[in-house]
VEXDREN-2710 file (C-alpha; in Angstrom, 1 decimal):
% VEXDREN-2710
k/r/px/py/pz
1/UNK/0.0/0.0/0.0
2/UNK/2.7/2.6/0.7
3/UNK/4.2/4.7/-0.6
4/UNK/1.1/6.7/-1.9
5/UNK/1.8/9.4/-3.9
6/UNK/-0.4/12.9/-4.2
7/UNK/0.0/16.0/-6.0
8/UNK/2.5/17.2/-3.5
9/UNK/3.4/14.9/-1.2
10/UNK/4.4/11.4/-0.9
11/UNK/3.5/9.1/2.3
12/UNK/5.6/6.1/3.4
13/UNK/6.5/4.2/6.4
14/UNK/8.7/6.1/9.0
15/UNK/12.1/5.2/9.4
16/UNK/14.4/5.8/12.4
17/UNK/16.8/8.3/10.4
18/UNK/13.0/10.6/10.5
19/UNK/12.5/10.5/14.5
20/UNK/14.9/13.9/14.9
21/UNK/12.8/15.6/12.5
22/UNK/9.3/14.2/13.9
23/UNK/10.1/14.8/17.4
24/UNK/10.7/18.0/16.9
25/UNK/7.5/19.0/15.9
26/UNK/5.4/16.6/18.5
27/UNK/7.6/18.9/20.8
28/UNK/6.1/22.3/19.5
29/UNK/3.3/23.2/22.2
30/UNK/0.9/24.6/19.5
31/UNK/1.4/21.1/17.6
32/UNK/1.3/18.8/20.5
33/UNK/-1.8/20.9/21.7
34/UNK/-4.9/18.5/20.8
35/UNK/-2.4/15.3/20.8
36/UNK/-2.1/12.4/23.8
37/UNK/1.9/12.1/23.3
38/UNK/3.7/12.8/26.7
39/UNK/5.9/15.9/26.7
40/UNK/8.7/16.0/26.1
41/UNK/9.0/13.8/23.3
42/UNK/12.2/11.2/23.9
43/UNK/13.9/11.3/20.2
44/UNK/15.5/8.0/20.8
45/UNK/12.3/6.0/21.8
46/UNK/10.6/7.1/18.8
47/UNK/13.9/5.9/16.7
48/UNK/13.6/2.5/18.4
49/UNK/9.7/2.7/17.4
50/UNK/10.2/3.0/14.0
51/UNK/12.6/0.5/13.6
52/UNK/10.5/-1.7/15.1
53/UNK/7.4/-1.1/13.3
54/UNK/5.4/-2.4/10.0
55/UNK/6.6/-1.0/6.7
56/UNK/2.7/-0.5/6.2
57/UNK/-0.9/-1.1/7.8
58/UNK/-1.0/-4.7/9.2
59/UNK/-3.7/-6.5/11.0
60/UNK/-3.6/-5.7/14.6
61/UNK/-0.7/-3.1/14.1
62/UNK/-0.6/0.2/14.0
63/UNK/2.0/2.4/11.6
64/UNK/3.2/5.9/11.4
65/UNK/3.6/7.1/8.0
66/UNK/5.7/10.0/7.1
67/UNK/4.4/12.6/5.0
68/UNK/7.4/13.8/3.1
69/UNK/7.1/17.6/0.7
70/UNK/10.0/19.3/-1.2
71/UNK/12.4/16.5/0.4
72/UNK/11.6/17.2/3.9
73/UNK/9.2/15.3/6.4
74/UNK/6.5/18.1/7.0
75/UNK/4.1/15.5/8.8
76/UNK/2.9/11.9/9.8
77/UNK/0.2/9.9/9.6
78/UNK/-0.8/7.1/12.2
79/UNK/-2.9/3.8/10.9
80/UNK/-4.4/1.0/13.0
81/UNK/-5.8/-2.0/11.8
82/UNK/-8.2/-4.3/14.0
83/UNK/-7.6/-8.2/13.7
84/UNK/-9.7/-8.7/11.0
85/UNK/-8.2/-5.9/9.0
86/UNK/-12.3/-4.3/8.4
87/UNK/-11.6/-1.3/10.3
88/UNK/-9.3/1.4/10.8
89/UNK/-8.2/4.2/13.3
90/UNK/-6.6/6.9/11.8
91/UNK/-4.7/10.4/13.3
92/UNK/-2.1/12.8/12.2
93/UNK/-0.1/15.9/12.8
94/UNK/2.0/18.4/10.7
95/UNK/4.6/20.7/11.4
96/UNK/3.0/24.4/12.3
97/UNK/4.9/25.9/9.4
98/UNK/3.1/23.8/6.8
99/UNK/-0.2/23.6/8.2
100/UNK/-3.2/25.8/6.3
101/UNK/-1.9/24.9/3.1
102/UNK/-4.3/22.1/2.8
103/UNK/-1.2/19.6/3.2
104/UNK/-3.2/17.2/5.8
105/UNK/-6.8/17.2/4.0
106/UNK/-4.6/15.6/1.0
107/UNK/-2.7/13.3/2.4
108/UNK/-5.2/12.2/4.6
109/UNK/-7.5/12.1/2.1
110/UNK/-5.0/9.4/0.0
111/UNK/-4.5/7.6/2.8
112/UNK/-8.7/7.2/3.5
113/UNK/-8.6/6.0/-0.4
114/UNK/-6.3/3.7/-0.2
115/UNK/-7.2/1.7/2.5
116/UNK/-11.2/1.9/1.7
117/UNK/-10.4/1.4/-2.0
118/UNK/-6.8/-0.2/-2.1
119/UNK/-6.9/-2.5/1.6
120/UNK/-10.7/-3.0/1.0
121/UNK/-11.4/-1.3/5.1
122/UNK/-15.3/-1.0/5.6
123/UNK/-14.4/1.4/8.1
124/UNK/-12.6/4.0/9.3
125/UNK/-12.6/6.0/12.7
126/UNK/-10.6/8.8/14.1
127/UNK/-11.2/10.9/17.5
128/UNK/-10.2/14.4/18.5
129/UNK/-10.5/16.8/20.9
130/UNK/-13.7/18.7/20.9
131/UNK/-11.7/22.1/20.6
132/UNK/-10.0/21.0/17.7
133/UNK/-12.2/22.8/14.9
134/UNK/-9.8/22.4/12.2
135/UNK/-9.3/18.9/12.7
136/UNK/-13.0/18.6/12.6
137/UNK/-12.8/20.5/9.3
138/UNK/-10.8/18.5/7.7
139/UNK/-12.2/14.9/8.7
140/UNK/-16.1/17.0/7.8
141/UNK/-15.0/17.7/4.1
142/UNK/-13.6/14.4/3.4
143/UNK/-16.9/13.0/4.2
144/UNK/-16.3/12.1/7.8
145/UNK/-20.0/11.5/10.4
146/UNK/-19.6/12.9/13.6
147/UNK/-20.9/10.0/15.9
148/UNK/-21.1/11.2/19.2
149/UNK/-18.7/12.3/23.0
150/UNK/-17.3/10.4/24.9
151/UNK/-16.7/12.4/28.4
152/UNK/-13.5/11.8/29.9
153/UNK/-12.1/9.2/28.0
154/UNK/-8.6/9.9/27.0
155/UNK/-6.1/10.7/29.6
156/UNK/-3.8/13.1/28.4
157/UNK/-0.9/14.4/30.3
158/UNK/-2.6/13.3/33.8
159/UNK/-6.0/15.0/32.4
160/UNK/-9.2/13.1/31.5
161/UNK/-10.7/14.8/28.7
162/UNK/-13.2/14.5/26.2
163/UNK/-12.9/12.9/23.1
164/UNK/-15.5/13.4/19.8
165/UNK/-15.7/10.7/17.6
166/UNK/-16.2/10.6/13.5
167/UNK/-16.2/7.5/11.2
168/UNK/-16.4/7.1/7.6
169/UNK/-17.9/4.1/5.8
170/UNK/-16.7/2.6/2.4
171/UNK/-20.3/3.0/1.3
172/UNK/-20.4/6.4/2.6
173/UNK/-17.2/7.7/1.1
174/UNK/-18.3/6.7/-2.2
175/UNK/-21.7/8.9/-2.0
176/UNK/-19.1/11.8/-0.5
177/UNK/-17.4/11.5/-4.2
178/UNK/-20.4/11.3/-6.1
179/UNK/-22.3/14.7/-4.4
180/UNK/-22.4/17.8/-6.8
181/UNK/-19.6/20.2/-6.0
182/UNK/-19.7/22.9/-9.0
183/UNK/-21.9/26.1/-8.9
184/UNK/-25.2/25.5/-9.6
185/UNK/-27.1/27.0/-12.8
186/UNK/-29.9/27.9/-10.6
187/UNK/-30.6/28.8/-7.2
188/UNK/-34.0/28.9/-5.5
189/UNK/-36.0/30.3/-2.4
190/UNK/-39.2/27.7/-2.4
191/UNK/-42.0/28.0/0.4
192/UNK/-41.7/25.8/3.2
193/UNK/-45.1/23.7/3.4
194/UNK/-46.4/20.3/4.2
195/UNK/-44.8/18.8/0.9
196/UNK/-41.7/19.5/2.0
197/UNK/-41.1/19.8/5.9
198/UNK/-39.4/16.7/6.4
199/UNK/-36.8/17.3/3.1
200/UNK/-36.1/20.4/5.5
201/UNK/-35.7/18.8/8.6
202/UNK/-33.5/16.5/7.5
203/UNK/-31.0/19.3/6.3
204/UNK/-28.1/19.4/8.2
205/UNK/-24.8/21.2/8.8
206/UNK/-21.5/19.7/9.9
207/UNK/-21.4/19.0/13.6
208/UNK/-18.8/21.5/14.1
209/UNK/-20.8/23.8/12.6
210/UNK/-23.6/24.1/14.9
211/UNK/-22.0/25.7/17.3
212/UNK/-22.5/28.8/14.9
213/UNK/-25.4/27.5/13.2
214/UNK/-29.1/26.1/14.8
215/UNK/-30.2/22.9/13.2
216/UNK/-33.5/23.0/11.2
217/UNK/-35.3/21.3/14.2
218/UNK/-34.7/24.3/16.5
219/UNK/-35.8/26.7/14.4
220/UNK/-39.2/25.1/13.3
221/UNK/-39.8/25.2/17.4
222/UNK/-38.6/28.9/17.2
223/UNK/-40.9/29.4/14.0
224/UNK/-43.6/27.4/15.8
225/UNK/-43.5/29.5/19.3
226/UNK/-41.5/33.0/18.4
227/UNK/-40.1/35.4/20.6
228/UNK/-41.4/38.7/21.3
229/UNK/-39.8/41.9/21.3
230/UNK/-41.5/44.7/23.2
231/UNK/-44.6/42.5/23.2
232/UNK/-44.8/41.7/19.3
233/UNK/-44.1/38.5/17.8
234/UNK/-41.4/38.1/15.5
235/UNK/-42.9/36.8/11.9
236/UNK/-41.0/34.3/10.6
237/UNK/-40.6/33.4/6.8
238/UNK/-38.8/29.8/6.0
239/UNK/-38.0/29.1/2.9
240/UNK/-35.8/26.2/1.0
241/UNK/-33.0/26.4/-1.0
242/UNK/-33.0/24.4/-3.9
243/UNK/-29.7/23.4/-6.0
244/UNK/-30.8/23.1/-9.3
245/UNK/-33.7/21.6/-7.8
246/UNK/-32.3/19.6/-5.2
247/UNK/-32.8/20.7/-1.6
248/UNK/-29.5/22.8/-0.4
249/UNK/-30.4/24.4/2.1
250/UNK/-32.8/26.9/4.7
251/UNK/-33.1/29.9/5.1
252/UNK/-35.5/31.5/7.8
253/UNK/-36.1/35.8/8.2
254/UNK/-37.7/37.9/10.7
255/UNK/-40.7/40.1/8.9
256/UNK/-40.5/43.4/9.7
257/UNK/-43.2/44.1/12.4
258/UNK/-43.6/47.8/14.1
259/UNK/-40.7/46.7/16.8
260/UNK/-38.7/45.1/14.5
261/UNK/-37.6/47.9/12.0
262/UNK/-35.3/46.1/9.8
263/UNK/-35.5/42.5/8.3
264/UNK/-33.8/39.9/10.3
265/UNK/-31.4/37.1/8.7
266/UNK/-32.2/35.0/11.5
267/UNK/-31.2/31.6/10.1
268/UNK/-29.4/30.7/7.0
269/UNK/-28.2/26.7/6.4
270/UNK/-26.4/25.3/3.6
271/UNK/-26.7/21.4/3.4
272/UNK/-23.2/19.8/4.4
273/UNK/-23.7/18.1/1.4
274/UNK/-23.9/21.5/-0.8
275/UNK/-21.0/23.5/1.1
276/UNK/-18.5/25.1/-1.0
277/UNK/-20.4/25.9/-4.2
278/UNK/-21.8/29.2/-3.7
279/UNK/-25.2/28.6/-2.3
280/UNK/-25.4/30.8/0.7
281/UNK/-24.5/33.9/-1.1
282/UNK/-26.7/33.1/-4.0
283/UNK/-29.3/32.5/-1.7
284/UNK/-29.1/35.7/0.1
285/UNK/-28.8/37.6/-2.8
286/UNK/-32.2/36.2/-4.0
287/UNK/-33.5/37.5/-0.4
288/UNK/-31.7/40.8/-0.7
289/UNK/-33.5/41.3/-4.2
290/UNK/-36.8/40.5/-2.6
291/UNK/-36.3/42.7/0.0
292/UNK/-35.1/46.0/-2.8
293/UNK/-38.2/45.4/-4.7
294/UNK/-40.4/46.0/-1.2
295/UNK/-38.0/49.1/-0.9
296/UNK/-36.2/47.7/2.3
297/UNK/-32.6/49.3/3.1
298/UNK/-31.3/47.6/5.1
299/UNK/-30.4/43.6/6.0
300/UNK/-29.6/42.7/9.6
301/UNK/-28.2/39.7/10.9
302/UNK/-26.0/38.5/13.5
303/UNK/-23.3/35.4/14.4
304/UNK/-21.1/33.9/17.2
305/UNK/-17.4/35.0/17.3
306/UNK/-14.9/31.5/17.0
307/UNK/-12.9/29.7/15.1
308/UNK/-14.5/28.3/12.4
309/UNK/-17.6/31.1/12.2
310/UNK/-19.6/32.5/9.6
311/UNK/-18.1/36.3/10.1
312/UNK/-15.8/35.9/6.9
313/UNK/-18.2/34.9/5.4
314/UNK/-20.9/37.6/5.8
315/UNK/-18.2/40.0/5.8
316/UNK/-17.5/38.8/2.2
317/UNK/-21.4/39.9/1.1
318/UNK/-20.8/43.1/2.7
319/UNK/-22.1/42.9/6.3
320/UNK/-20.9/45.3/8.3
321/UNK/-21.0/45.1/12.1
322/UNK/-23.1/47.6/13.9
323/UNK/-20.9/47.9/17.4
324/UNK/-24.1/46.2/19.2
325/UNK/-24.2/42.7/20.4
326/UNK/-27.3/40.8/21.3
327/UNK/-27.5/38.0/23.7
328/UNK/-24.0/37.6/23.0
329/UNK/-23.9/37.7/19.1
330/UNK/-22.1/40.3/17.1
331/UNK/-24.9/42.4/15.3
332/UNK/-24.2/43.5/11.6
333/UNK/-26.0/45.3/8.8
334/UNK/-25.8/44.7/5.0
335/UNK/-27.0/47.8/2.9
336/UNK/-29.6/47.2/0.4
337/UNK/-29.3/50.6/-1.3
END
């Protein structure tokens, strides 16, 4: 199975002559951050570890694989097999200097191939910890299902912390590869109604998005029983987002009532399935037209500050933030005229 080679990088197994190199990234704090090794890292042991290791993935063993770019080792990969050889665990770390360069997402994307498609694995695990939103990330747009928490299950560094889990099935992988991922010849903003409530509610984000993001459950129950604001009932108006008519999305605003002044973006989704194509922004400017043609002015919303938030994103459409903040959330404005 190894070596694999990608675009830019090529991944084999480690050999002792790499432990300097690898130890001296599992040594950098902001590296070693969201990782169970013990600190410091003993350069010799590791040596002795990869002389004594497979040359790849083996029943029952677990391998570290170097990933090796421009003739240097700029990460590794680890690989577990269970006795059977139908399931895998997988982790891996990169040297700070070379990570947001999309390094990881293709190497670890090879090495998910090529044991679903080349070793014939049914399955495929990793776990993380629940802080690490770019790990997440990367595991969500390779096709990875978050499954659930485990509290206090890895003891790191005399610490018992939590660990998230996320799998990936054969079967599942292969629908991942076969989704739409160009721009869409048309976008559109279709009534919610009976005929297509559940399509809605079964829309979904990636799990590490909904820290920023409700699911489509909670806001039918804020659609179903809205708040009030100085004794008036937000009006809702849900609508989905159809993909060249495939459902992509939600998208829910607050009318404007006499103490609300301004139309609300109160809840915009786009499908995990859908990410990355343009959607959202098409979608919003299919709400901003509506709301020119009733001679509106103005487009409120507002988001969650954190890694991994939607602020670059409105920022991009040209939100601007107001300098308020309501129940926590950064308010911003986008201007219609």
């Amino acid at each position: 199975m190894l070596p694999i080679r990608t675009a830019r990088s090529t991944l084999r197994a480690c050999t002792p002559d790499d432990a300097p190199a690898v130890a001296a990234y599992h040594d950098d704090p902001g590296v070693a951050r969201f990782q169970d090794w013990p600190l410091p890292v003993d350069a010799a042991a590791m040596r002795q570890h990869f002389a004594a290791q497979p040359r790849g993935p083996e029943p029952g063993r677990w391998v570290q694989i170097a990933v090796e770019h421009d003739g240097e080792v700029v990460g590794d990969l680890a690989v577990g097999l269970d006795a059977a050889g139908h399931q895998a665990g997988i982790g891996y770390s990169f040297r700070a200097d070379r990570q947001g360069r999309g390094l990881a997402r293709e190497a670890v994307s090879a090495l998910v191939d090529a044991l679903l498609d080349g070793r014939g694995v049914h399955r495929i695990t990793a776990t993380l910890d629940p802080d690490n939103v770019r790990s997440a990330h990367l595991l969500e747009q390779l096709g990875f299902r978050y499954e659930g928490r485990s509290p206090s299950a890895a003891l790191v560094r005399g610490a018992w912390l939590d660990d998230d889990r996320y799998a990936l099935l054969a079967a599942d992988r292969d629908a991942w590869r076969a989704r739409p991922t160009g721009r869409p010849d048309d976008v559109a903003l279709v009534p919610v109604d009976a005929s297509n409530t559940r399509t809605v509610w079964r829309l979904a984000t990636h799990r590490s998005q909904e820290r920023f993001v409700a699911t489509t459950a909670v806001s039918f129950a804020d659609a179903l029983f809205p708040e009030s604001v100085d004794g008036v009932p937000l009006v809702p108006w849900l609508r989905m987002i159809t993909a060249d008519g495939e459902p992509a999305g939600f998208l829910m605003l607050a009318e404007v009532t006499s103490t609300v002044p301004d139309p609300y973006l109160w809840r915009p989704l786009v499908d995990r399935r859908h990410q990355r194509r343009g959607i959202g922004a098409r979608a919003i400017g299919l709400l901003a037209g509506r709301l020119r043609e009733q001679g509106r002015t103005r487009l409120v919303t507002s988001w969650v500050e954190g890694p991994g938030g939607p602020e670059p994103f409105y920022r991009r459409l040209g939100f601007v933030p107001t300098g308020e903040v309501d129940d926590g959330e950064t308010v911003a404005a986008l201007r219609l005229s």
